[in-house]
Biopython code that builds the backbone (N, CA, C, O; Angstrom):
import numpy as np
from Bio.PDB.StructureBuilder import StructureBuilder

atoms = [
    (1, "UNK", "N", (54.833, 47.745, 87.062)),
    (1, "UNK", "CA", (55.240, 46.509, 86.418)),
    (1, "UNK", "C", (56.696, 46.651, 85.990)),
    (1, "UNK", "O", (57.156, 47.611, 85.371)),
    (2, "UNK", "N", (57.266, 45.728, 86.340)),
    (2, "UNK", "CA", (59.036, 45.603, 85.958)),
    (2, "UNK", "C", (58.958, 45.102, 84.285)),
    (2, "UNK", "O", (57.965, 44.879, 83.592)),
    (3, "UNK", "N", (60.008, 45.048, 84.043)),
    (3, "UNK", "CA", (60.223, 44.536, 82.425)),
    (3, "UNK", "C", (60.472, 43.245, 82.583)),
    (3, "UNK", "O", (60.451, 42.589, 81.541)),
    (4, "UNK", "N", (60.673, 42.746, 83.448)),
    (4, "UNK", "CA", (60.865, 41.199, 83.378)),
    (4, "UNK", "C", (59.628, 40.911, 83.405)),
    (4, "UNK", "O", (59.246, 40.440, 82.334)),
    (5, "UNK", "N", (58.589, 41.029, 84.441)),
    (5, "UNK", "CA", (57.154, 40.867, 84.607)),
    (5, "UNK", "C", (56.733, 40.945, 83.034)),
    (5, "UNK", "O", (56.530, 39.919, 82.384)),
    (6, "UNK", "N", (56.629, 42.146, 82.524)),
    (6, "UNK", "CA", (56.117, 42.144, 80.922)),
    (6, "UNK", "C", (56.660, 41.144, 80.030)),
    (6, "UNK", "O", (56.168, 40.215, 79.390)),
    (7, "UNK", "N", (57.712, 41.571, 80.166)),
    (7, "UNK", "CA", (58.199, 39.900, 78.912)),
    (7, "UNK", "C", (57.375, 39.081, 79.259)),
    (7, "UNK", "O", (56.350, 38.926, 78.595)),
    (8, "UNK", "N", (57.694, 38.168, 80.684)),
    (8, "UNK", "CA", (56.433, 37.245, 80.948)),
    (8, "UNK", "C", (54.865, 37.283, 80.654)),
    (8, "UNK", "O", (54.057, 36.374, 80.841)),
    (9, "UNK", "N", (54.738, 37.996, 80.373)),
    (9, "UNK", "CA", (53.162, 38.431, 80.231)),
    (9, "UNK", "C", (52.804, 38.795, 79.216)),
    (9, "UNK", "O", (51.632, 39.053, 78.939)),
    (10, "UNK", "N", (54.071, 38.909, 78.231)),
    (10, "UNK", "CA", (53.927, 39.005, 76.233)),
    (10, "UNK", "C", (53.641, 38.273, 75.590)),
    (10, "UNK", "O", (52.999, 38.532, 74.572)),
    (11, "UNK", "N", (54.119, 36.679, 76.030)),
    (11, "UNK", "CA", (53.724, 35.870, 75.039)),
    (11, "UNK", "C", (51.929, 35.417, 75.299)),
    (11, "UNK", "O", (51.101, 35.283, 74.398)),
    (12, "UNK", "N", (51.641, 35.216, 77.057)),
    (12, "UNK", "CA", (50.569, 35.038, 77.016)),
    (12, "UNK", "C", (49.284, 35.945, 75.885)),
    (12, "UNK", "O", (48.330, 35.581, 75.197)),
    (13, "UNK", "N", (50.020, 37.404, 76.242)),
    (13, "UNK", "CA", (49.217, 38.270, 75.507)),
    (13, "UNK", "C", (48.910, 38.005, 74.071)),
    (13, "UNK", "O", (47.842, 38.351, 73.566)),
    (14, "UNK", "N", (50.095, 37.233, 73.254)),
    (14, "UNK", "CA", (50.156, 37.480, 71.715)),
    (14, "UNK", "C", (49.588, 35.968, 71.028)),
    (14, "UNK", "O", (49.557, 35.561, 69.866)),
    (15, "UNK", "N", (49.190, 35.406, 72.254)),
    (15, "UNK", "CA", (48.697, 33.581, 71.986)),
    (15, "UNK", "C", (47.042, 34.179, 72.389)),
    (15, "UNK", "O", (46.182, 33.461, 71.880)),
    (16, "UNK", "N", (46.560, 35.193, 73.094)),
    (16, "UNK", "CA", (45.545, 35.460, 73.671)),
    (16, "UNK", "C", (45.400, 34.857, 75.270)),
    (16, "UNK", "O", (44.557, 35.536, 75.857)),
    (17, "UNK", "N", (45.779, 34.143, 75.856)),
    (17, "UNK", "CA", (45.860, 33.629, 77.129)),
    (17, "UNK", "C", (46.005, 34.550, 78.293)),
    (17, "UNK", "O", (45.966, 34.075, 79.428)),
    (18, "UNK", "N", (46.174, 35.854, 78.101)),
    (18, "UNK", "CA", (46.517, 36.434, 78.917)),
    (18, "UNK", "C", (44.797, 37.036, 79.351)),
    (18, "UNK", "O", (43.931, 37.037, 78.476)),
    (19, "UNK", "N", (44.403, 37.655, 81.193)),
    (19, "UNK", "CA", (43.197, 37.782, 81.241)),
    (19, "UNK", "C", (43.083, 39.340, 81.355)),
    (19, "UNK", "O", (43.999, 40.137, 81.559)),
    (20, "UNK", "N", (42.056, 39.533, 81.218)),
    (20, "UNK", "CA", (41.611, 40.892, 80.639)),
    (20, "UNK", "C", (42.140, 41.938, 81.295)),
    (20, "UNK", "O", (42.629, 42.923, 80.740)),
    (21, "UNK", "N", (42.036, 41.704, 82.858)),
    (21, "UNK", "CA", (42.702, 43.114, 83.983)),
    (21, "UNK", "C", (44.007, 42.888, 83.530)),
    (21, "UNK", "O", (44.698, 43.664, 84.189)),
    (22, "UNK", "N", (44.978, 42.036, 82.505)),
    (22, "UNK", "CA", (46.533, 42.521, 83.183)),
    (22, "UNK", "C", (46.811, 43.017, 81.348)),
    (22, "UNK", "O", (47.981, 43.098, 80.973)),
    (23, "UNK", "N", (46.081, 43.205, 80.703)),
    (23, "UNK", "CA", (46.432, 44.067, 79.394)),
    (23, "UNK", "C", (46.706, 45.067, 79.871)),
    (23, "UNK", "O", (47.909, 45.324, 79.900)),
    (24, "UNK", "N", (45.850, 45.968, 80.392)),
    (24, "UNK", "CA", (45.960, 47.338, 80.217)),
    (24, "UNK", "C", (47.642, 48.134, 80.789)),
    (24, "UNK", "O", (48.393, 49.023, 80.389)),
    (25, "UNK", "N", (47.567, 47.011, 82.100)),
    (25, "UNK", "CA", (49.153, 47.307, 82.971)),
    (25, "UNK", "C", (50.128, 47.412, 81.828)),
    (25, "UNK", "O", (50.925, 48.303, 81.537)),
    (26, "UNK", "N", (49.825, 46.165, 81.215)),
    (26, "UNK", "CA", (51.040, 45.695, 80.525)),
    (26, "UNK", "C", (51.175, 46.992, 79.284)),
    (26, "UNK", "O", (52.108, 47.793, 79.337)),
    (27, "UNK", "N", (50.194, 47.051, 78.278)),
    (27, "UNK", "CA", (50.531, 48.199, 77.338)),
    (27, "UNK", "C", (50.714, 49.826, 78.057)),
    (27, "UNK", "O", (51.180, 50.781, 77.435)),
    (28, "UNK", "N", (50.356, 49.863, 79.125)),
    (28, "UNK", "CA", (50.945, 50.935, 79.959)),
    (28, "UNK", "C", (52.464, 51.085, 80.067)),
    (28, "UNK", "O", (53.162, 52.089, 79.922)),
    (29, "UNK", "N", (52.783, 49.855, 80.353)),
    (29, "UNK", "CA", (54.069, 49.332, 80.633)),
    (29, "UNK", "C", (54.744, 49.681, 79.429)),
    (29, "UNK", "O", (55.677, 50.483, 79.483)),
    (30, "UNK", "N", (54.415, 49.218, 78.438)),
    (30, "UNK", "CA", (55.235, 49.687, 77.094)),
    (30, "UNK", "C", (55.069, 50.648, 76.617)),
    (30, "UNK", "O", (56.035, 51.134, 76.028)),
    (31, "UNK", "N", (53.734, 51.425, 76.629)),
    (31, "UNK", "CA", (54.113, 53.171, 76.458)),
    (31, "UNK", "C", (54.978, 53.778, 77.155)),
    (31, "UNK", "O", (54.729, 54.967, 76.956)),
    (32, "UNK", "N", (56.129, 53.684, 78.083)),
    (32, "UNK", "CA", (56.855, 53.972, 78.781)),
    (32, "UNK", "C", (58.180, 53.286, 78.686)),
    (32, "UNK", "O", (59.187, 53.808, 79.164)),
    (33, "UNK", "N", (58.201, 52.183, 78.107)),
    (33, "UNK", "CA", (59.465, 51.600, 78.007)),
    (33, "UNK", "C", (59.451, 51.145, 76.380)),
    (33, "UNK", "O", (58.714, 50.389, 75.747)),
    (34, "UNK", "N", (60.611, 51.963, 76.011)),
    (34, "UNK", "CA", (60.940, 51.392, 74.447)),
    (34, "UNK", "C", (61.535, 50.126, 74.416)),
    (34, "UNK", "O", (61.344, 49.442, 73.411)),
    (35, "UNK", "N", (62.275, 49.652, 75.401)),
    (35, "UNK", "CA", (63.006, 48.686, 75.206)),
    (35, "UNK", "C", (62.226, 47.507, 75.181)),
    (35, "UNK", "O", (62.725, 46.561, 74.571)),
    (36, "UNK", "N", (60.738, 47.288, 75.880)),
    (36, "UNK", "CA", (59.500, 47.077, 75.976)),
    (36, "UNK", "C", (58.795, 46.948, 74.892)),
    (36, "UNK", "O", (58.292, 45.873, 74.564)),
    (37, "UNK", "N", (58.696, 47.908, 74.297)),
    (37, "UNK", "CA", (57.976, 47.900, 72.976)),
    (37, "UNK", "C", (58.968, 47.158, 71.518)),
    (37, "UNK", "O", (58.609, 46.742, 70.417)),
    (38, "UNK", "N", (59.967, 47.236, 72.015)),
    (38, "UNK", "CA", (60.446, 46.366, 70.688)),
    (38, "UNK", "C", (60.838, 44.861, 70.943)),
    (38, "UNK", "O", (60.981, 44.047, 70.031)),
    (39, "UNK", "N", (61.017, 44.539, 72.477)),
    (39, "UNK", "CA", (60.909, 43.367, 72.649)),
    (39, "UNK", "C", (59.608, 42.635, 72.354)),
    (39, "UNK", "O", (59.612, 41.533, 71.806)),
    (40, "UNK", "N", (58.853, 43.061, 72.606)),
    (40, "UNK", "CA", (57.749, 42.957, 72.059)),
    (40, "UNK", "C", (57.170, 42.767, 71.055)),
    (40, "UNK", "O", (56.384, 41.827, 70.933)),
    (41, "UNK", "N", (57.425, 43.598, 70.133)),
    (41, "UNK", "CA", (57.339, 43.270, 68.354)),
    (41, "UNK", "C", (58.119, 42.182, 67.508)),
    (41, "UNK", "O", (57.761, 41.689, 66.438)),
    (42, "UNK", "N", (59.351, 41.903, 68.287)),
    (42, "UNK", "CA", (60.408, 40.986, 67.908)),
    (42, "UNK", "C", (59.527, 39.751, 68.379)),
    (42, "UNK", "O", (59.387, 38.892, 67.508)),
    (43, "UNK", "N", (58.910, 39.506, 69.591)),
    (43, "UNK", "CA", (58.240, 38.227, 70.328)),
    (43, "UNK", "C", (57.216, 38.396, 69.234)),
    (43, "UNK", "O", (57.364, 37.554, 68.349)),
    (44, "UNK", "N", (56.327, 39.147, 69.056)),
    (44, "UNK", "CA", (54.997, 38.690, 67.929)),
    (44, "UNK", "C", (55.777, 38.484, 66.775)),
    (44, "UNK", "O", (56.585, 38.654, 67.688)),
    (45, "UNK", "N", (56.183, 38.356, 66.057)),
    (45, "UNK", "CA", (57.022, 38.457, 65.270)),
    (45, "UNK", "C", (57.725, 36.859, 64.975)),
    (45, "UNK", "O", (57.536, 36.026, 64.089)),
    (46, "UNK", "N", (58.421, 36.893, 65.919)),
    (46, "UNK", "CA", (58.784, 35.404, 66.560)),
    (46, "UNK", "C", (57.618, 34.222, 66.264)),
    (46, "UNK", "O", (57.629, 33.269, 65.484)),
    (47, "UNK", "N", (56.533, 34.733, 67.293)),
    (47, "UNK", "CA", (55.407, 34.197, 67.171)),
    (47, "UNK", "C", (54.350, 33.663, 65.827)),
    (47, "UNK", "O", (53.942, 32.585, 65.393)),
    (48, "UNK", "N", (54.213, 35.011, 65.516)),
    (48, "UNK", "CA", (53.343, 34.361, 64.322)),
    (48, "UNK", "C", (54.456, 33.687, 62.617)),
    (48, "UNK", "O", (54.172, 33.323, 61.475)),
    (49, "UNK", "N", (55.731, 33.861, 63.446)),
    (49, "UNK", "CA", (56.490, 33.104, 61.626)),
    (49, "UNK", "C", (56.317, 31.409, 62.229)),
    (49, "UNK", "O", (55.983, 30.479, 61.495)),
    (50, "UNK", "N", (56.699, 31.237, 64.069)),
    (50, "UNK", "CA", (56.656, 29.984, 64.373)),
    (50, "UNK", "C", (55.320, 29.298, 64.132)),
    (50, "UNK", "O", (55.466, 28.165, 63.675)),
    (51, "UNK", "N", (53.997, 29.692, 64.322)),
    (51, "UNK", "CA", (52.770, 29.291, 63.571)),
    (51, "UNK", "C", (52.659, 29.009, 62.922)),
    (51, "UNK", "O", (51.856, 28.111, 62.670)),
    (52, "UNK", "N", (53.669, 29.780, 61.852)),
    (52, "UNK", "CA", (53.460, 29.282, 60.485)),
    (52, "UNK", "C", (53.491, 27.878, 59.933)),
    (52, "UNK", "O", (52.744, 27.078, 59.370)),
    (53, "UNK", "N", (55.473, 28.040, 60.644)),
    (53, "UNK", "CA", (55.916, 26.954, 60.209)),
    (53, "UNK", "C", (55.131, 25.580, 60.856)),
    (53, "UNK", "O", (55.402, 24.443, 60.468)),
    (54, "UNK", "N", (54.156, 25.863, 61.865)),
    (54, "UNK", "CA", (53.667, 24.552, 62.927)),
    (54, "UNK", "C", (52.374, 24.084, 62.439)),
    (54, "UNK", "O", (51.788, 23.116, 62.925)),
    (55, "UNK", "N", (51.908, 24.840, 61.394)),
    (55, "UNK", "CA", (50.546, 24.322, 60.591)),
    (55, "UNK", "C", (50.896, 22.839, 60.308)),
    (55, "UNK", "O", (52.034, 22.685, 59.863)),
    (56, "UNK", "N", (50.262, 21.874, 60.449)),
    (56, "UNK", "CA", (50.430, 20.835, 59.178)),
    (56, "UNK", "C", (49.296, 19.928, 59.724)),
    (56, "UNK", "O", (48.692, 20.006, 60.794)),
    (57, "UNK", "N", (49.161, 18.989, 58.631)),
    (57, "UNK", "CA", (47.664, 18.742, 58.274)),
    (57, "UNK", "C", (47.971, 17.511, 57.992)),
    (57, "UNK", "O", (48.517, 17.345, 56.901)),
    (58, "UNK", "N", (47.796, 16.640, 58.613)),
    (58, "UNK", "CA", (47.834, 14.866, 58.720)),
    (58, "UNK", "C", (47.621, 14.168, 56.637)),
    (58, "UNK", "O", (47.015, 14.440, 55.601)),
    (59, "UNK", "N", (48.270, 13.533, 57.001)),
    (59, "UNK", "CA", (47.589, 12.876, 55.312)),
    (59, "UNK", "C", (46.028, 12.208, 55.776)),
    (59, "UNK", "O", (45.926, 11.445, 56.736)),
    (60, "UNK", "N", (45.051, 12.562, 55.069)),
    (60, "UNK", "CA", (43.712, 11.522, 55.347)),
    (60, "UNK", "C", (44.044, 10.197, 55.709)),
    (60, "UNK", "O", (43.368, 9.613, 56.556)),
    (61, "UNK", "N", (45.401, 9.443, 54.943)),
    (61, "UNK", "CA", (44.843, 7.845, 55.991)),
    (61, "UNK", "C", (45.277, 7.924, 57.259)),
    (61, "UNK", "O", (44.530, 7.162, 57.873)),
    (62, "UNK", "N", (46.135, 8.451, 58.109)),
    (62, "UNK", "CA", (46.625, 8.875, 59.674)),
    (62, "UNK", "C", (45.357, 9.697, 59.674)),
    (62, "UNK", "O", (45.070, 9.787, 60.867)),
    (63, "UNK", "N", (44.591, 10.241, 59.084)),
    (63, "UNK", "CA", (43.458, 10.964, 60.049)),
    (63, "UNK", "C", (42.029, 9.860, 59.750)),
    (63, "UNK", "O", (41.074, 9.962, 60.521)),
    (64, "UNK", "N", (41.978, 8.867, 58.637)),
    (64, "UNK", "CA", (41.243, 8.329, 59.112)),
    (64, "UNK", "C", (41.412, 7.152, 60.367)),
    (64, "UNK", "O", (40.649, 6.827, 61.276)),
    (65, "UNK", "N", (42.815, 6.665, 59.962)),
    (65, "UNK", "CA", (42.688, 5.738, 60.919)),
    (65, "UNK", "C", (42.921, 6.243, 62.355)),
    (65, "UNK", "O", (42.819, 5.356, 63.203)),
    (66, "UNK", "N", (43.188, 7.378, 62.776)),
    (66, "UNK", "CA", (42.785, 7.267, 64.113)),
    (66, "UNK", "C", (40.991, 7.877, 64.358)),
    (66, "UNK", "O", (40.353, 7.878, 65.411)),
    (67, "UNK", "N", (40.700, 8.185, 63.459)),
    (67, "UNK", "CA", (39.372, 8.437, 63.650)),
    (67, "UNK", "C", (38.436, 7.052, 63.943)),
    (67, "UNK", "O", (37.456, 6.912, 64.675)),
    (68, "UNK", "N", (39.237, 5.962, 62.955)),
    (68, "UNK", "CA", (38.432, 4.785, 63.306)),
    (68, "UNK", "C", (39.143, 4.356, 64.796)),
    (68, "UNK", "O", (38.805, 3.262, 65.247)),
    (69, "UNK", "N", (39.629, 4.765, 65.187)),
    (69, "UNK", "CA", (40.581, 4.164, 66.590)),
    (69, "UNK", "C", (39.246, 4.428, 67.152)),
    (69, "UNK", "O", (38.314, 3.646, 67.341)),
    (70, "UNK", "N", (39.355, 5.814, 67.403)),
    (70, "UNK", "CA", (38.525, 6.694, 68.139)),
    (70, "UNK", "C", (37.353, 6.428, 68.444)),
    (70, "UNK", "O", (36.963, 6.454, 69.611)),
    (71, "UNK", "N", (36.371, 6.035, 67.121)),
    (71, "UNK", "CA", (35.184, 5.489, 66.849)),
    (71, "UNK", "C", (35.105, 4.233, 67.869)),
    (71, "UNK", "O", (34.159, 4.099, 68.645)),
    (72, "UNK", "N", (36.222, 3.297, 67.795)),
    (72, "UNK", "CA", (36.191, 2.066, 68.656)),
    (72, "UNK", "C", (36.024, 1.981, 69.893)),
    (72, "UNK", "O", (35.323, 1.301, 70.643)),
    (73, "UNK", "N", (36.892, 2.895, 70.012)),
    (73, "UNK", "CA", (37.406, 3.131, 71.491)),
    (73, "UNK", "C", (36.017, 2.605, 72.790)),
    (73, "UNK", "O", (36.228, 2.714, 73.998)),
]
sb = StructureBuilder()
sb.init_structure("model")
sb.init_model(0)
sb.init_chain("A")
sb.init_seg("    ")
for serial, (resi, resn, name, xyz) in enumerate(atoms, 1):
    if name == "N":
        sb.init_residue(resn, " ", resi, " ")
    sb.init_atom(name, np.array(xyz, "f"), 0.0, 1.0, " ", f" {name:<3s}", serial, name[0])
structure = sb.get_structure()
């Protein structure tokens, strides 16, 4: 596996999307490459502060009224 390949295949990993046979390559891949392993930590990292900030939670009347949309529909 190249390091470009892994980057590509980090974020799937750190969202969970990624499928089961291409973990193992991949953390192979970064026991061998440091430059790998900290790109890496910087992307989760990345990742879970952008989650953070992407939580948000409708006010109840936008969640009822599309619930009554919905209901209609």
């Amino acid at each position: 596996m190249t390091c470009e390949d892994a980057h590509l295949k980090m974020h799937d990993y750190i969202s969970g999307e990624l499928a089961e046979e291409h973990h193992r390559p991949l953390m192979d891949h970064m026991d061998e490459c440091p430059n790998c392993r900290e790109f890496f930590r910087q992307t989760a990292n990345i990742q879970t502060t952008m989650r953070g900030f992407m939580q948000y939670e409708a006010p109840f009347e936008l969640q009822a009224a599309v619930s009554s949309i919905l209901a209609n529909a």
